[in-house]
C-alpha positions in Angstrom: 6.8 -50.8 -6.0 5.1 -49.3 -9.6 1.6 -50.5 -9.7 0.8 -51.1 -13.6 -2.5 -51.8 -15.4 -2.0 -53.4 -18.4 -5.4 -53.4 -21.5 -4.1 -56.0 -23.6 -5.3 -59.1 -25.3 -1.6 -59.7 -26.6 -0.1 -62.8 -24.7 3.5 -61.6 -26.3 3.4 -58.4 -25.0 1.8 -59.1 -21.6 4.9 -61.1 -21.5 7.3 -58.1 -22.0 5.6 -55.9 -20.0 5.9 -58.6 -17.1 9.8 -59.3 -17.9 10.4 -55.8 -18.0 8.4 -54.4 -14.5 9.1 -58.1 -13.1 9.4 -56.8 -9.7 6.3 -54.1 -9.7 2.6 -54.8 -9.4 0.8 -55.4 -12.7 -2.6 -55.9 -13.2 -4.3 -57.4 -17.0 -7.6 -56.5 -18.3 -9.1 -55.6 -21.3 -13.1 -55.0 -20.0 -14.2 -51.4 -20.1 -15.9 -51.2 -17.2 -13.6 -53.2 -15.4 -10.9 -50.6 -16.0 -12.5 -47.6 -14.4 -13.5 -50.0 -11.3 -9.5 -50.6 -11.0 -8.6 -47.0 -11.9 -10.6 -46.0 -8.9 -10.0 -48.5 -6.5 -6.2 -50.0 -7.3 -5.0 -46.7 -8.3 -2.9 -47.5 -10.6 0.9 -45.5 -11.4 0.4 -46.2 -15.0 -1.8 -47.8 -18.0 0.0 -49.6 -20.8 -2.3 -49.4 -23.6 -2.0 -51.5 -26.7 -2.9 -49.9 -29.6 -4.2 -52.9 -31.3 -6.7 -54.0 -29.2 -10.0 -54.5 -30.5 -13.6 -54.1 -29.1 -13.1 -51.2 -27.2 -13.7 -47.7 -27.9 -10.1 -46.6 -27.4 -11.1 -42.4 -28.2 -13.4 -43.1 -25.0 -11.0 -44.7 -22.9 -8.2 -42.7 -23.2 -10.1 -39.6 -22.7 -11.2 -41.0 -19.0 -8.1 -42.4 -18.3 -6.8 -38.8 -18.8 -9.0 -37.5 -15.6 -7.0 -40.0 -13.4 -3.6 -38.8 -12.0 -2.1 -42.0 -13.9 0.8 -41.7 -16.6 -0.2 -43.5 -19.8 1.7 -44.8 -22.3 0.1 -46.1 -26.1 2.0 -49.3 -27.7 1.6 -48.7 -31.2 1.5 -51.5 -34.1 -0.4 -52.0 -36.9 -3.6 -49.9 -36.2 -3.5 -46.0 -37.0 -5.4 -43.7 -34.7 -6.3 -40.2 -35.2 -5.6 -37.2 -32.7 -8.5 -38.0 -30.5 -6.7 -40.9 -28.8 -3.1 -39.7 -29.2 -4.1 -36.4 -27.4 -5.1 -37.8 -24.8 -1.7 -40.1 -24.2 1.7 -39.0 -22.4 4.0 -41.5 -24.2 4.4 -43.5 -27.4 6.2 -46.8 -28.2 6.1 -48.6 -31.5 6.0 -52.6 -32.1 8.3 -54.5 -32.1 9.1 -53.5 -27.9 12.1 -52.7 -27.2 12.5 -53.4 -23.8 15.2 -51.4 -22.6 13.2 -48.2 -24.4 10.4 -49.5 -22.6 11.8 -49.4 -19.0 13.9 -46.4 -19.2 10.5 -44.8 -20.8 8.4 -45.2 -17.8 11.0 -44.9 -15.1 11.8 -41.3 -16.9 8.0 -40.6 -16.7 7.6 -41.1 -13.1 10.0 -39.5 -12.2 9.2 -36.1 -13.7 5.9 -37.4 -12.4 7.1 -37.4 -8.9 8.5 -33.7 -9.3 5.4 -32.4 -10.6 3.6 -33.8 -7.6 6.2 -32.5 -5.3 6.1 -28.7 -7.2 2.2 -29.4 -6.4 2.0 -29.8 -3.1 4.2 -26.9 -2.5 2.2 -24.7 -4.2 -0.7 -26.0 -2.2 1.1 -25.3 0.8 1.7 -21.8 -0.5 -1.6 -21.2 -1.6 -3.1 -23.1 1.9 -0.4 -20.3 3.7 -1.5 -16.9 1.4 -5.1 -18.1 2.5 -4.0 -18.2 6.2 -2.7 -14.6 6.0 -5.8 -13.7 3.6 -7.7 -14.8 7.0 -5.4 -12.7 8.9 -5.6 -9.7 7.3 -9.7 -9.6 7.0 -9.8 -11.1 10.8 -7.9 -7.7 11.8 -9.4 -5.6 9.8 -12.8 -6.3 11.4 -11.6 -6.7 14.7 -10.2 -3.1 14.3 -14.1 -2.2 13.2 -16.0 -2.6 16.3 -16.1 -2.2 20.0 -18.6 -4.4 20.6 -17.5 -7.3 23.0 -19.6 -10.4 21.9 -19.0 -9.4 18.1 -15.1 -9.0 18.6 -15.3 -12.6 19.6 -17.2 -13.6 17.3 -15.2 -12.5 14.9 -11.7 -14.1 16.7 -14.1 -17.4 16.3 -14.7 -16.9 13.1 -11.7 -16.1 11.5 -10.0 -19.4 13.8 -12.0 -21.6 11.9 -11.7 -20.6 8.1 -8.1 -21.0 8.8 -7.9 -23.8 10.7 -11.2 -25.5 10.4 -11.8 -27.0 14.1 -14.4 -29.7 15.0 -15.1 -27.5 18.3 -13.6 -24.8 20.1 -14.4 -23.2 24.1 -14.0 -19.8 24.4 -14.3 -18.3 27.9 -15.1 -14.1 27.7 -16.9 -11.9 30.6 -19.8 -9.9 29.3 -19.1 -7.9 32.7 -17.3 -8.4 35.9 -19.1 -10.8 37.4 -20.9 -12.6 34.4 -19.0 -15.2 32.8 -19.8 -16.7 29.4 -18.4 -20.3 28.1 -19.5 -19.7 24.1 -19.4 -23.3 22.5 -18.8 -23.6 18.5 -19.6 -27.6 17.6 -19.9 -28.8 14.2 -22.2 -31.4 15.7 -24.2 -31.4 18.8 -22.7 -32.0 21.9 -23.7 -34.5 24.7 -25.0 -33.4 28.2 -21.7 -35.4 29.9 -19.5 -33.8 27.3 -21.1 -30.4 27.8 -20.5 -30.8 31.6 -17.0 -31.9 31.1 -16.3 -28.6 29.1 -17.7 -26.7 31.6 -15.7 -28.2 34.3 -12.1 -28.0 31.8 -13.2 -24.2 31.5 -13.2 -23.6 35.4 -10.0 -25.8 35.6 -8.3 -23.9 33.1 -9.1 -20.2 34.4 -7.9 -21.1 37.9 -4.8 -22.2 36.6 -4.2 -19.3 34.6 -4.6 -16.6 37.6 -2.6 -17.0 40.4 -5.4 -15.1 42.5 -8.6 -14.9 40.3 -11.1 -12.5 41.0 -13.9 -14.2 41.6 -14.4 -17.9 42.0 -16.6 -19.4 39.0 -18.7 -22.2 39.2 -21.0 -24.4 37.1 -23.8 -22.9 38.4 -23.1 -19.6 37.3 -21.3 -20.5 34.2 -23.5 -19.2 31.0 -23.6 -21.5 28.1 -23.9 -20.4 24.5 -24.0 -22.5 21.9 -23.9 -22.6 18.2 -24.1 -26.1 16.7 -23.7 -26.3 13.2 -25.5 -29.7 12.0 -27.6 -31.7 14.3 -27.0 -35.0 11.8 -24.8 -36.7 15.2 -23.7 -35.6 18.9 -19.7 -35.5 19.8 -19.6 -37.0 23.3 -16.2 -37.6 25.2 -14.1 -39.3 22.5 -13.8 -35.2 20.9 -11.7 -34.9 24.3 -8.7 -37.1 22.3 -8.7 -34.7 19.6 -5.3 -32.5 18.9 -6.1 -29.3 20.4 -4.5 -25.6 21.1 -4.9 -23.5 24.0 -4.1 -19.8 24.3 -5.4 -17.1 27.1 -6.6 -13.8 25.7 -4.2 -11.5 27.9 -3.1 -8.4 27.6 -0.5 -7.0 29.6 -1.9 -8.1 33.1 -5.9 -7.6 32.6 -7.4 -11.1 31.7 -10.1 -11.7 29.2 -10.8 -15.3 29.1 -9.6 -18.0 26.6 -10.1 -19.9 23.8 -9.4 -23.7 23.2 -10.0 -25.5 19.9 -10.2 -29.2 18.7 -9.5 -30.9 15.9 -9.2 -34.5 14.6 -6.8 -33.5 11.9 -3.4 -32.8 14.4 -2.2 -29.2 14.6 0.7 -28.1 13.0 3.5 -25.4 14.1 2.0 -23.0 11.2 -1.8 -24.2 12.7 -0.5 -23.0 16.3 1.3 -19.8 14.9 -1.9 -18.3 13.3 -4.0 -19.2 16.0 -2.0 -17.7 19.0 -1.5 -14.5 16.2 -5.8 -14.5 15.9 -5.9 -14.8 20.0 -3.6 -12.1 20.5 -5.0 -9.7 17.8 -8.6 -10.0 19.9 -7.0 -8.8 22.8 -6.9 -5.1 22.0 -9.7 -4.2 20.9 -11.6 -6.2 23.8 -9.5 -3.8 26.2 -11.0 -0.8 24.5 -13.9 -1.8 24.5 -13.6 -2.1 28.2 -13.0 1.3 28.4 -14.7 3.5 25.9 -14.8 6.6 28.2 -10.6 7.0 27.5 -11.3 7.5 23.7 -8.5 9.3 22.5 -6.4 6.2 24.4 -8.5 3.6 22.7 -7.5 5.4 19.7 -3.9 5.3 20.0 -4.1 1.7 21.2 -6.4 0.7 17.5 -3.8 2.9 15.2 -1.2 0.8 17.3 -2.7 -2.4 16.1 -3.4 -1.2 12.6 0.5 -0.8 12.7 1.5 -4.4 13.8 -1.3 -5.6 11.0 0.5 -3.8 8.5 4.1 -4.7 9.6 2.6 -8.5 10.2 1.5 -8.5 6.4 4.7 -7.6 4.8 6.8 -9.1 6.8 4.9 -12.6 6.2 4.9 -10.8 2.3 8.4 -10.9 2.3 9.0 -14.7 4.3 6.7 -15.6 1.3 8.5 -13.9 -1.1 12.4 -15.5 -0.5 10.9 -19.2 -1.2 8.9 -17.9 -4.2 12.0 -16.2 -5.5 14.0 -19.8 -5.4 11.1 -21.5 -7.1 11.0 -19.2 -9.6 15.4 -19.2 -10.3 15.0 -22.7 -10.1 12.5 -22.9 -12.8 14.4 -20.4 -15.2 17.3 -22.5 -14.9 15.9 -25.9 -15.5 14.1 -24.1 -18.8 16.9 -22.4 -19.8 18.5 -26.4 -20.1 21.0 -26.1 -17.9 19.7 -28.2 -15.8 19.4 -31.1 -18.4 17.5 -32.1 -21.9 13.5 -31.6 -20.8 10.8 -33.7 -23.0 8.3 -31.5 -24.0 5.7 -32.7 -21.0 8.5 -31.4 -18.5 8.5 -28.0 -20.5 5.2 -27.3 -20.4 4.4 -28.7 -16.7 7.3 -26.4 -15.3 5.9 -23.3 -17.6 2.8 -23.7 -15.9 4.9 -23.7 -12.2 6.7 -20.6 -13.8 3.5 -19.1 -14.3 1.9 -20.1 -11.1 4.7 -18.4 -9.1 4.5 -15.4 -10.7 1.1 -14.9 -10.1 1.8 -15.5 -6.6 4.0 -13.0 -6.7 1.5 -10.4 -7.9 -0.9 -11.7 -4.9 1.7 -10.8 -3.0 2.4 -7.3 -4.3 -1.5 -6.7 -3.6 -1.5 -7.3 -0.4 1.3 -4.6 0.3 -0.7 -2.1 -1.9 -3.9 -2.9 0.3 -2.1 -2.5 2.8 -0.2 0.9 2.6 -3.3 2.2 1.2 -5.3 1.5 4.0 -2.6 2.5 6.6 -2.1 5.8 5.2 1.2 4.6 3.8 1.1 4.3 -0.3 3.4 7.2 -2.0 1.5 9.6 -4.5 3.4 11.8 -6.7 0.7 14.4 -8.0 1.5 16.6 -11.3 -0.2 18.1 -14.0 -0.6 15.3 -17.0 -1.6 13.7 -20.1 -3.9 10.4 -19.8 -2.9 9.4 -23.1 0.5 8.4 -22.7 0.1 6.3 -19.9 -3.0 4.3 -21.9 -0.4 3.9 -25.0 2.1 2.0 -22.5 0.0 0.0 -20.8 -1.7 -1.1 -24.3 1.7 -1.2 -25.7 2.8 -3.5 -22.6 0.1 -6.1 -22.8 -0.6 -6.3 -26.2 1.4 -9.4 -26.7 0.1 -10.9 -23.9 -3.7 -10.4 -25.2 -2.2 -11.2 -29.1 -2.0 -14.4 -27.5 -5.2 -15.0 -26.7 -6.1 -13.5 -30.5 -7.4 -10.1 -28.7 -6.4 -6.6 -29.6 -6.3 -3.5 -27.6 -7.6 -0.7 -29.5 -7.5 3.0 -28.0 -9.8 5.7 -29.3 -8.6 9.2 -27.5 -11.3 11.9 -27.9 -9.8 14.3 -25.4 -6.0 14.5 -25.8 -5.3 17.4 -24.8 -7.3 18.0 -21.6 -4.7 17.9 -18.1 -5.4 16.0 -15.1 -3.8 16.6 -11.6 -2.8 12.8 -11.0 0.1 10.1 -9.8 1.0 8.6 -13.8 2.0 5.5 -11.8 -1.2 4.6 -9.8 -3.1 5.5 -12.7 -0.8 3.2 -15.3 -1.4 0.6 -11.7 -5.1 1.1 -12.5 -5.4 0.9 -16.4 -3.0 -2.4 -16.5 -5.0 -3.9 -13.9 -8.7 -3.2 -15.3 -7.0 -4.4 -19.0 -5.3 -7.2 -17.9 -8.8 -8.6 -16.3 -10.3 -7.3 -20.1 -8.0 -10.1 -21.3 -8.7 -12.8 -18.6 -12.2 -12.7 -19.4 -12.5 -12.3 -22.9 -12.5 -15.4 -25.3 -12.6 -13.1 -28.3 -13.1 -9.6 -29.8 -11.3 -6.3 -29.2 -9.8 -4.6 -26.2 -11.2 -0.8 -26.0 -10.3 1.8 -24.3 -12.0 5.6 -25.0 -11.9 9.1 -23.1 -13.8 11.5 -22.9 -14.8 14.9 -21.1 -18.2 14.3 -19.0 -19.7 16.2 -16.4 -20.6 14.8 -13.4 -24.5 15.3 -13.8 -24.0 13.3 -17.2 -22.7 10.2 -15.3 -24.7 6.9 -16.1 -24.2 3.9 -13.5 -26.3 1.0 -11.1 -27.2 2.3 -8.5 -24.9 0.5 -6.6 -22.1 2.9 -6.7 -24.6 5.6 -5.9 -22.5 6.1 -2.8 -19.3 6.5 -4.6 -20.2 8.3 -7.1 -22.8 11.5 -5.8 -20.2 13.3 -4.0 -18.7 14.6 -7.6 -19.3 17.7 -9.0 -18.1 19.6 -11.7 -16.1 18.1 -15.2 -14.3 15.1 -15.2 -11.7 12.9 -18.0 -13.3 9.7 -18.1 -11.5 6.5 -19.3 -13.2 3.1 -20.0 -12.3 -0.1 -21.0 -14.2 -2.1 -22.3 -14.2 -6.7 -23.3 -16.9 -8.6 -25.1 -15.9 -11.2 -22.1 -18.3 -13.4 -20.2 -19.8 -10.4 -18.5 -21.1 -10.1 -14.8 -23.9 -10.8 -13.4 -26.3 -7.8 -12.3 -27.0 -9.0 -8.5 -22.9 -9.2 -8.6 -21.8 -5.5 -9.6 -22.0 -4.5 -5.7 -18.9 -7.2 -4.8 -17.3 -6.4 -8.1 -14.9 -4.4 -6.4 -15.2 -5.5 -2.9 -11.8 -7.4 -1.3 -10.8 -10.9 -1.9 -14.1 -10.8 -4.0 -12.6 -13.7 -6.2 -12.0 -16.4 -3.2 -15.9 -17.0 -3.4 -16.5 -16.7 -6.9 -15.7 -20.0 -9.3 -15.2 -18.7 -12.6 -12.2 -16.2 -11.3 -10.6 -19.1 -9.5 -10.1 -20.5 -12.8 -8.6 -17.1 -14.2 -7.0 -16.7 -11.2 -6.1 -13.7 -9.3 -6.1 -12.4 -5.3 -8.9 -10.7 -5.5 -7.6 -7.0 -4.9 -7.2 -5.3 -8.1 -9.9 -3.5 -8.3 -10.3 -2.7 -4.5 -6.7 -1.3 -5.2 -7.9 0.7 -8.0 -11.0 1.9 -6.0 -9.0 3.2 -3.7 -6.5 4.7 -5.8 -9.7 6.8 -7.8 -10.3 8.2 -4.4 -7.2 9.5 -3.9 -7.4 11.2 -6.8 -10.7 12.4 -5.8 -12.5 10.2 -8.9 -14.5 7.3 -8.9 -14.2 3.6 -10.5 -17.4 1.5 -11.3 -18.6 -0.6 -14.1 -21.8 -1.9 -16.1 -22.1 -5.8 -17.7 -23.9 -7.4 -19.0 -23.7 -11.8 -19.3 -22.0 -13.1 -21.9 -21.7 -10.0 -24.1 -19.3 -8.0 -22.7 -18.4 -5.4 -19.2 -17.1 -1.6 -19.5 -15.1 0.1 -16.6 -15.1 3.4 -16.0 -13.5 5.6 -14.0 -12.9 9.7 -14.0 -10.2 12.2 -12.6 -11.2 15.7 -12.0 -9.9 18.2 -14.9 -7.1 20.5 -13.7 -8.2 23.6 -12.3 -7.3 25.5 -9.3 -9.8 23.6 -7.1 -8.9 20.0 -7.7 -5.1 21.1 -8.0 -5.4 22.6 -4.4 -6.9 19.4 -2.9 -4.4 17.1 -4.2 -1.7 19.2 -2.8 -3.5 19.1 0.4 -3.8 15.3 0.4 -0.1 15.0 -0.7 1.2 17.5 2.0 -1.0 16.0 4.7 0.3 12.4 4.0 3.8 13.7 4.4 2.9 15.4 7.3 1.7 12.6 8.7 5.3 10.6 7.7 7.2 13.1 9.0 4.9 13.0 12.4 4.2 17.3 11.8 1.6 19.2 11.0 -0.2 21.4 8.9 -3.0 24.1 9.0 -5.6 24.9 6.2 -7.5 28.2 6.9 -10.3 29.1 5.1 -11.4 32.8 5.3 -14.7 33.8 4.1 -15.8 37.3 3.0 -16.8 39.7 -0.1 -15.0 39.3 -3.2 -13.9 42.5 -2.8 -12.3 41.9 0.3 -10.7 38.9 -0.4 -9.1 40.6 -3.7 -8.0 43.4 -1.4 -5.9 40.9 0.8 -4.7 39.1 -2.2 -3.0 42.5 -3.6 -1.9 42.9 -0.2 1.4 41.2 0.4 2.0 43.2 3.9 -1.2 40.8 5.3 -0.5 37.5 2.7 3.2 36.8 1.8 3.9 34.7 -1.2 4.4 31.6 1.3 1.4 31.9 2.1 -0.2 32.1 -1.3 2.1 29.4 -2.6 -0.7 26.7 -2.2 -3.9 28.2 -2.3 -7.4 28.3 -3.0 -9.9 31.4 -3.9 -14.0 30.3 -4.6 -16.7 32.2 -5.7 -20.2 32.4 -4.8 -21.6 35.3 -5.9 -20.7 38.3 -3.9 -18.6 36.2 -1.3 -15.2 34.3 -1.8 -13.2 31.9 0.1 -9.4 31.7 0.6 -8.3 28.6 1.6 -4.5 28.2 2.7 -2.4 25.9 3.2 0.3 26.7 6.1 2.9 24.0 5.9 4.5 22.8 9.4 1.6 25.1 10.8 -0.2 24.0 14.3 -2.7 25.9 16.1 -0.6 29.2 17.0 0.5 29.5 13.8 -3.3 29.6 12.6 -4.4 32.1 15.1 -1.2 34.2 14.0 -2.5 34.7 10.8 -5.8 35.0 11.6 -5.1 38.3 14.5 -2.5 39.4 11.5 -5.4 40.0 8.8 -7.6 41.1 11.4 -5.0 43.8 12.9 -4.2 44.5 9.1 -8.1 45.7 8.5 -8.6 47.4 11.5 -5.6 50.0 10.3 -6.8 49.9 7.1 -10.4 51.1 7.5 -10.1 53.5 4.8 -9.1 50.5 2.9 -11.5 47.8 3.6 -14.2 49.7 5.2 -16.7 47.4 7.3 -16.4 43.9 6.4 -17.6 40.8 8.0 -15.2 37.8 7.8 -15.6 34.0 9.0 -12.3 32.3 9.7 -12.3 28.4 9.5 -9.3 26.2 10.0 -7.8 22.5 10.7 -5.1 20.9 11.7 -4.0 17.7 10.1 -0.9 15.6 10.3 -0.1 12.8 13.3 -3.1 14.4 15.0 -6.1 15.1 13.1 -7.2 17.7 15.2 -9.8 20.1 14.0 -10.6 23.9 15.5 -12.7 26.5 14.2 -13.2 30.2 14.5 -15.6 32.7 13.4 -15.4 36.5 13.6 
């Protein structure tokens, strides 16, 4: 049954409106304040609103009754009104009432109401699940992060309840052998009774998980910790009759406790899933923390784990991705109107779903970039380039999109013609990322985007990217983009590019976003051994900056290192880099030498000079530690018979192995 609320002083059309909805609820009233009393309580479906009523401010009213979830529809006679009450109204009807308009109106409206409240709540179910696996993902990162027993737990505990938001939760651990801990997490206080109950439950419950414990526990020497949020009431047994979930923290067969949570709100087979995925994901990490002294184990066992949290992430990616793929086909077709005439309302609300679901999409793709990144994973194809290009696509690309907003993206190049050793793709990944927020957060102005040659001496930032940014040396290309958008905050620069900064801040929920942008970017600058950071200031504008070395022999030679050492570590082989210190002279001599150095080995190479001395650095390809000690007994055998040559020379060989390993040796001579 339609609940209607009717604001007319017209017994005639009071009449209609009861003829026509004779069977629904419909309630008459024409006070002000009345009305937003019913709105609130009675909830109306929808508001009938007659258009020549008098005595009541109908701008005002129709603007309020636009904040309720309500469909309103404007009789209009003899009284014309301006667009500050039509605006505010989904549907028209003129005097005299037809009634069979009238009905098939409103039945029309709700239901392309009830769609849009269904296409709601599945995107709040798919935003409630992207948050779940947002959890995940920072849960298993820090659990990965620390040996520590009590914080490992902590941070199990933690991440259970932004996900699932429990009233209280047990949690059973041993601090050693013999010392058994029963850590409590209460929203409210808990009774003595109830605390003894829990106590008892906890026993219970570890003697029926181990066929033979190893040790028999009892209240008396059952630690208690608790953390009790708000001391406003005390839970006492009734908590007991809450939904709750159960799961041992086992791992192979070596027991660590368990953890039980309760919540009013019942559980639901998602709820379980990410809780029993949290449980597990604490187990690891607690059994290398147990044994430290086997580190290269513990290390296998972490990588392990960093594995299944990648592999977990895209495959819940991809789960997420089929249904998002539907939504999105079955929006297309209902806007290309094949699917039916659509009012203009339905147009725009579906649009906005349109819109919603690709965004999702592009949360999505995020979270696999963070992800490869981090693993070691993400593909970087390195050449010798032009920035400018990629800056006139990615202004080219999105300069509709910011037209839109009446923005234009201007680009200034001062240094054209300088190369860059660099991955065009990650850096047009960067530029469209740090332009595309340019045009989120700018109401109005230009878009611009400038290069320019600094050194790294010259470099002006906050100090809060001292860290990233001292390590450079030597000449850069620097790009930045810069809005006259709302700016950022000072004591907020630190977080700007920290991830999932955007869940805690307001403003970007409302621009929308995952969150991982620019810790995408940041990450992809250090690859190409740059840096990213930025400078705001409020409400007049932010400017982003980041810089890629300038080609030379140095910064070419480390990105074919980093490119050969991430396929090494693919392709589970290895390589060696040697570095072999002496005189110029010297070095020079085994360069012209191509008995001692063959062109393989010169093929990826390095010479520095300081002074008098030089460094070779070389890169040996599938090389391990006997093929580095091959080389280094071949130069050395290659002096010694060539005394008349090199004379007395002193040399210092350094080398490392990187690939699957990451071993590192050194020799000196």
């Amino acid at each position: 049954m339609t609940k209607f609320l009717l604001i007319s002083e017209d017994n005639e059309k009071e009449e209609i409106v009861k003829r026509v909805f004779s069977s629904d609820e419909i309630i008459v009233n024409i006070d002000e304040i009345l009305i937003f009393d019913i709105l609130k309580v009675e909830k109306p479906d929808v508001v009938i609103i007659d258009g020549d009523i008098k005595n009541i401010d109908l701008k005002h009213l129709c603007r309020k009754i636009k904040q309720f979830p309500v469909v309103s529809l404007l009789i209009i006679g003899n009284v014309e009104h301006n667009k500050d009450v039509t605006h505010n109204i989904n549907l028209f009807i003129k005097t005299p009432i037809d009634e069979k308009l009238l009905d098939a109106t409103i039945e029309s409206s709700l239901k392309t109401r009830q769609s849009l409240l269904k296409m709601t709540k599945s995107n709040q179910e798919l935003a409630a699940s992207l948050y779940q696996l947002n959890v995940l993902y920072n849960t298993s990162s820090q659990l990965a992060g620390t040996l520590d027993k009590d914080k490992l737990v902590k941070i199990m505990i933690e991440g259970i309840e932004k996900s699932l938001n429990f009233e209280l939760s047990c949690t059973l651990i041993f601090h050693s052998e013999r010392e058994p801990v029963l850590i409590i997490n209460s929203l409210y206080q808990v009774s003595d009774r109830l605390l003894e109950a829990l106590k008892l439950r906890a026993i219970l419950s570890y003697k029926s998980l181990l066929s033979d414990p190893p040790f028999d526990i009892k209240i008396g020497n059952l630690k208690i910790e608790k953390n009790v949020k708000h001391n406003i009431k005390e839970y006492d047994f009734s908590v007991l009759r809450f939904d709750n979930l159960f799961a041992p923290i086992v791992l192979n067969d070596e027991f660590f406790g368990f953890t039980e949570i309760y919540r009013e709100k019942s559980f639901s087979t998602e709820d379980a899933t990410v809780f029993q995925t949290l449980v597990r994901q604490v187990a690891i990490p607690l059994q290398s923390a147990s044994f430290t002294q086997e580190l290269k184990a513990t290390n296998r066992k972490l990588q392990k784990l960093e594995r299944l949290k990648s592999e977990f992430i895209s495959i819940v990616s991809h789960e997420l991705r089929t249904p998002l793929t539907a939504i999105k086909n079955a929006m297309d077709i209902i806007l290309s109107g094949k699917a039916g005439e659509m009012t203009e309302n339905i147009e725009k609300f579906v649009s906005m779903g349109k819109r919603n679901a690709i965004r999702l999409s592009g949360i999505i793709n995020d979270l696999l970039d963070i992800s490869k990144i981090e693993a070691g994973k993400m593909d970087f194809k390195f050449e010798l380039m032009h920035v400018s290009p990629v800056i006139e696509y990615v202004k080219n690309n999105l300069s509709e999109v910011a037209k839109e907003k009446g923005l234009e993206i201007k680009f200034t190049p001062n240094e054209d013609k300088v190369e860059v050793y660099a991955d065009s793709n990650r850096l047009e990944q960067v530029l469209t990322n740090l332009v595309s927020n340019a045009i989120k957060f700018t109401p109005s102005g230009d878009i611009e985007i400038t290069t320019k040659v600094v050194n790294a001496r010259e470099l002006q930032y906050d100090h809060c990217f001292e860290e990233d940014i001292k390590r450079l040396q030597g000449n850069y290309l620097q790009v930045c983009v810069e809005d006259h958008g709302i700016g950022i905050e000072r004591k907020d620069l630190n977080h700007v590019f920290d991830k999932f900064a955007q869940i805690e801040n307001s403003l970007s929920r409302k621009v929308g976003g995952s969150g991982l942008g620019l810790p995408i970017a940041r990450q992809l600058m250090e690859a190409h051994n740059g840096a990213i950071w930025c400078d705001s200031e409020i409400n007049k504008g932010s400017k982003f900056y980041f810089v890629i070395p300038i080609a030379n022999d140095k910064s070419n030679f480390i990105m074919i290192r980093k490119q050969l050492a991430q396929k090494a570590r693919s392709n589970g082989t290895t390589l060696a880099i040697i570095k072999i210190k002496s005189t110029s002279d010297t070095i020079d001599k085994l360069l012209n030498d191509n008995n001692v150095l063959s062109k393989t080995y010169l093929a990826n190479s390095l010479v520095e000079k300081e002074g008098n001395m030089a460094t070779l650095s070389l890169i040996l390809m599938d090389g391990d530690k006997p093929s580095a000690e091959f080389l280094h007994k071949k130069i050395d055998s290659a002096i010694e018979q060539n005394k008349d040559l090199y004379g007395k020379c002193d040399i210092m060989y350094t080398y490392e192995i990187e690939g699957d390993a990451h071993e590192k040796d050194s020799y000196s001579g």
